[in-house]
C-alpha atoms as one frame of an Amber mdcrd trajectory, in Angstrom:
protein
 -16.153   2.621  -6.705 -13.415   4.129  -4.994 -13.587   4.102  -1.000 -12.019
   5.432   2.022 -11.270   3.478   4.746 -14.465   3.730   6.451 -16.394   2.117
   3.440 -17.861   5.263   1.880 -17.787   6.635  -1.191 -15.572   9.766  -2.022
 -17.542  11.447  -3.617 -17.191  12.518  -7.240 -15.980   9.222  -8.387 -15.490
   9.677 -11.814 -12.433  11.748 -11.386 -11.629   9.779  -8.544 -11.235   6.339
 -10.054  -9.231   7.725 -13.261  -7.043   9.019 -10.660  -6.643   5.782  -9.382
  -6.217   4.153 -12.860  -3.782   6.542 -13.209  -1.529   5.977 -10.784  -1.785
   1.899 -11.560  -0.504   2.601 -14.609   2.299   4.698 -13.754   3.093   2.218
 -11.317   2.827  -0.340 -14.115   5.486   1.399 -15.764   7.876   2.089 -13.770
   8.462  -1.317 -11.839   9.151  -3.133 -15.290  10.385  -7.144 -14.263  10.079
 -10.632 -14.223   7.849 -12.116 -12.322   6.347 -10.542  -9.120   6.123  -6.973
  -8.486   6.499  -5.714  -4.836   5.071  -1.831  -4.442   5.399  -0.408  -0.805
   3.069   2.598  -0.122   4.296   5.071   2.667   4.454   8.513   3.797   6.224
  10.875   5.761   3.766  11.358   8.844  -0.171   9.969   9.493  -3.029  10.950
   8.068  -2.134  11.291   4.423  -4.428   8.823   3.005  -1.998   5.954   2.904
  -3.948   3.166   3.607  -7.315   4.402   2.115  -4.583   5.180  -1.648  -3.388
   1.856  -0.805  -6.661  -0.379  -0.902  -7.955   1.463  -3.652  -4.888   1.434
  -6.191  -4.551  -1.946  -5.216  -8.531  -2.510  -6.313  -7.725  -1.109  -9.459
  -4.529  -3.727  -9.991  -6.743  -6.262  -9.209  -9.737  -5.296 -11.969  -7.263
  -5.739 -14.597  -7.481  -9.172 -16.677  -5.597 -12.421 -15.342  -3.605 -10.030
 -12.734  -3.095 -11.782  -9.586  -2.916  -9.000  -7.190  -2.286  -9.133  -3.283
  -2.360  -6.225  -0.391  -0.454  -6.534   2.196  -0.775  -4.604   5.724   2.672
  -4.412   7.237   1.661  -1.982   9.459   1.774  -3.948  12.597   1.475  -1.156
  15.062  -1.743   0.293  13.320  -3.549  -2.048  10.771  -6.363  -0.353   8.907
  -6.827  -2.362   5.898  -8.909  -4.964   7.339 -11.503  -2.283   8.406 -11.363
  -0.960   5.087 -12.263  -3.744   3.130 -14.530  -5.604   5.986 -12.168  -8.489
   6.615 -10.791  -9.944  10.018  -7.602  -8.764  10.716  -6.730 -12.078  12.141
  -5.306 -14.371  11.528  -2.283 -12.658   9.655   1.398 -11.499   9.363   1.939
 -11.588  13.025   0.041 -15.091  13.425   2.060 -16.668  10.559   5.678 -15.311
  11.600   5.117 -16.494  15.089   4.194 -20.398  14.064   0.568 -19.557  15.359
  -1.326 -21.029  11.527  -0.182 -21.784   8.129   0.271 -19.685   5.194  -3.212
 -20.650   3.486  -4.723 -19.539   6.872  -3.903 -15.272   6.197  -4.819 -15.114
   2.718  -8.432 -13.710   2.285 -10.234 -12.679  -1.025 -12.179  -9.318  -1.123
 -15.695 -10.590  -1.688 -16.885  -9.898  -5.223 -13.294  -9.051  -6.424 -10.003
 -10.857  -7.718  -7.870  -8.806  -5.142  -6.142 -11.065  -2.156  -5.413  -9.692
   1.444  -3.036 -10.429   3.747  -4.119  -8.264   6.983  -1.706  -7.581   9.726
  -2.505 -10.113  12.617  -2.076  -9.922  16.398  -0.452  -6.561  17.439   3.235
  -7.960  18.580   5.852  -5.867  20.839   8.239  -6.024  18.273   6.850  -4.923
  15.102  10.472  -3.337  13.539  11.636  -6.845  14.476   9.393  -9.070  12.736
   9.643  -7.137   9.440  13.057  -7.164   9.381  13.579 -10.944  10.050  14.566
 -13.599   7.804  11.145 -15.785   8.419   9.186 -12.825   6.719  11.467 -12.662
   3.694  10.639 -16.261   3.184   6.748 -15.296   3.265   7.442 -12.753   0.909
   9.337 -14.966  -1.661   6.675 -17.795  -1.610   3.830 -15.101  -1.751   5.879
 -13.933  -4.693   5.630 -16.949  -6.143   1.711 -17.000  -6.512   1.106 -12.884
  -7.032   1.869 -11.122 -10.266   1.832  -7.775  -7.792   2.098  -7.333  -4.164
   1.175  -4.084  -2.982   2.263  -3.103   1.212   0.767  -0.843   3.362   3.004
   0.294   5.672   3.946   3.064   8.637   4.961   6.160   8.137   8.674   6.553
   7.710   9.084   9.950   9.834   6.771   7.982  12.744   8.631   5.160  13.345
  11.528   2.926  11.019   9.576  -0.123  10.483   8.796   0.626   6.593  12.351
   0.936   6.340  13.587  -2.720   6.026  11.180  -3.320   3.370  12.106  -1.155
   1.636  15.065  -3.338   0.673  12.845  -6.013  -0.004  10.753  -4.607  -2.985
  10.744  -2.952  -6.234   9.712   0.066  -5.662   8.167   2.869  -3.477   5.395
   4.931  -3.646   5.291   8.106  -1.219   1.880   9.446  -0.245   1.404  13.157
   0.307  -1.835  15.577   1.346  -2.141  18.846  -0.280  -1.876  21.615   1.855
  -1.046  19.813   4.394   2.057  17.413   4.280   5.357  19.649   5.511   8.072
  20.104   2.792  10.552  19.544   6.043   8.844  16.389   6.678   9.004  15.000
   3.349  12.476  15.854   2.565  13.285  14.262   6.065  11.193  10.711   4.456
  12.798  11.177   1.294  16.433  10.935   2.974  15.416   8.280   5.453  14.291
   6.059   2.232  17.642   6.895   0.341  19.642   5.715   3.027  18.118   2.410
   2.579  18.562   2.509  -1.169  14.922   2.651  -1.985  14.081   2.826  -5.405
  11.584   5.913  -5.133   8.963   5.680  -8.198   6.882   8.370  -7.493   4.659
  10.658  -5.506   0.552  10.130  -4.857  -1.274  13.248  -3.353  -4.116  14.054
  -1.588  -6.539  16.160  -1.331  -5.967  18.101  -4.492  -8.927  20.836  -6.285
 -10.551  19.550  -9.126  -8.470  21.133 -12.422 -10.045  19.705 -15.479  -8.304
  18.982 -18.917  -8.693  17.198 -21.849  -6.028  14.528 -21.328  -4.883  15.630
 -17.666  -6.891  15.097 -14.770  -6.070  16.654 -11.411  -8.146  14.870  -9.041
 -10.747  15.661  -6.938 -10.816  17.106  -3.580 -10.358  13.875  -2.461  -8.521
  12.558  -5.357  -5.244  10.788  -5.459  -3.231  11.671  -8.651
């Protein structure tokens, strides 16, 4: 059942969770590799739905047969996955980068599931810093070594630049939008900030959309993701 980051339901779930099937499989498609798949979720300002599309596409990764999925919450100035799925959000990142526990100490399973979490540890002073730094593109390549997909929750990129960096360091990038209310100025403004560092874009999730239904197309629900 798809959630939002308070635990609840949202309501009219059949719509919902094709949605989110949906945009797993598009996101299937369009990071086609070797190996592990790295997927950073963003948008251009806060509350879009970015953690709460996060958690739940990453849900729907991790229903799939023998995939080994894991979520990662790089946003170290505002971690919300851990709330969303129940979890402690330490020990983590943070906890890890800083010599504070070992690797096997952060990862956490979603009870019931196959899905893997990472949460985002100790709130540091230098956030941008951490994510940019050598030590966590080491964590990444061993966690890559384990995970057929890594999925990353991160800031928005109009907010503050620490989503940036990692952008670099995955395959592709997934930009979260709110009908009616994300700003075509804004989002142009993300969009360039991502370009700069070479971000492979893969596609756009919204928000918030009215329920349009067709045979083989399915808009959403009002609080869909598509």
């Amino acid at each position: 059942m798809a959630k939002n980051k308070d635990g609840k339901s949202t309501g009219s779930n059949f719509y919902t969770v094709e949605a989110y099937k949906l945009a797993r499989t598009n996101i299937a498609l369009s990071v086609i590799k070797q190996g592990c798949k790295r997927v950073m979720f963003t948008s251009a300002v806060a509350n879009e739905g970015k953690t709460t599309t996060t958690c739940n596409v990453a849900a729907a990764f991790s229903k799939q047969m023998n995939n080994r999925v894991l979520l990662m919450d790089c946003d170290l100035r505002k971690p919300s996955v851990a709330k969303f799925f129940r979890l402690k959000n330490t020990p983590g990142i943070t906890n890890y980068l800083s010599g504070m526990c070992g690797l096997e100490d952060i990862i956490q399973v979603v009870p019931g599931t196959n899905l893997s979490v990472v949460c985002a540890g100790l709130i540091p002073p230098n956030p941008s810093e951490l994510l940019e730094s050598q030590s966590f593109s080491d964590m990444l390549d061993i966690l890559s070594e384990r995970f057929d997909y890594i999925l990353i929750d991160t800031t928005p990129v109009n907010v503050v630049v620490d989503a940036l960096p990692l952008a670099k360091k995955v395959d592709g990038v997934a930009v979260i939008t709110f009908a009616e209310r994300s700003n075509y100025v804004e989002l142009d403004k993300a969009i360039e900030s991502l370009k700069r560092f070479d971000a492979k874009i893969i596609g756009f999730i919204m928000n918030g959309g009215k329920i349009r239904q067709h045979r083989y197309r399915y808009q959403g629900s009002r609080r869909g993701y598509y």
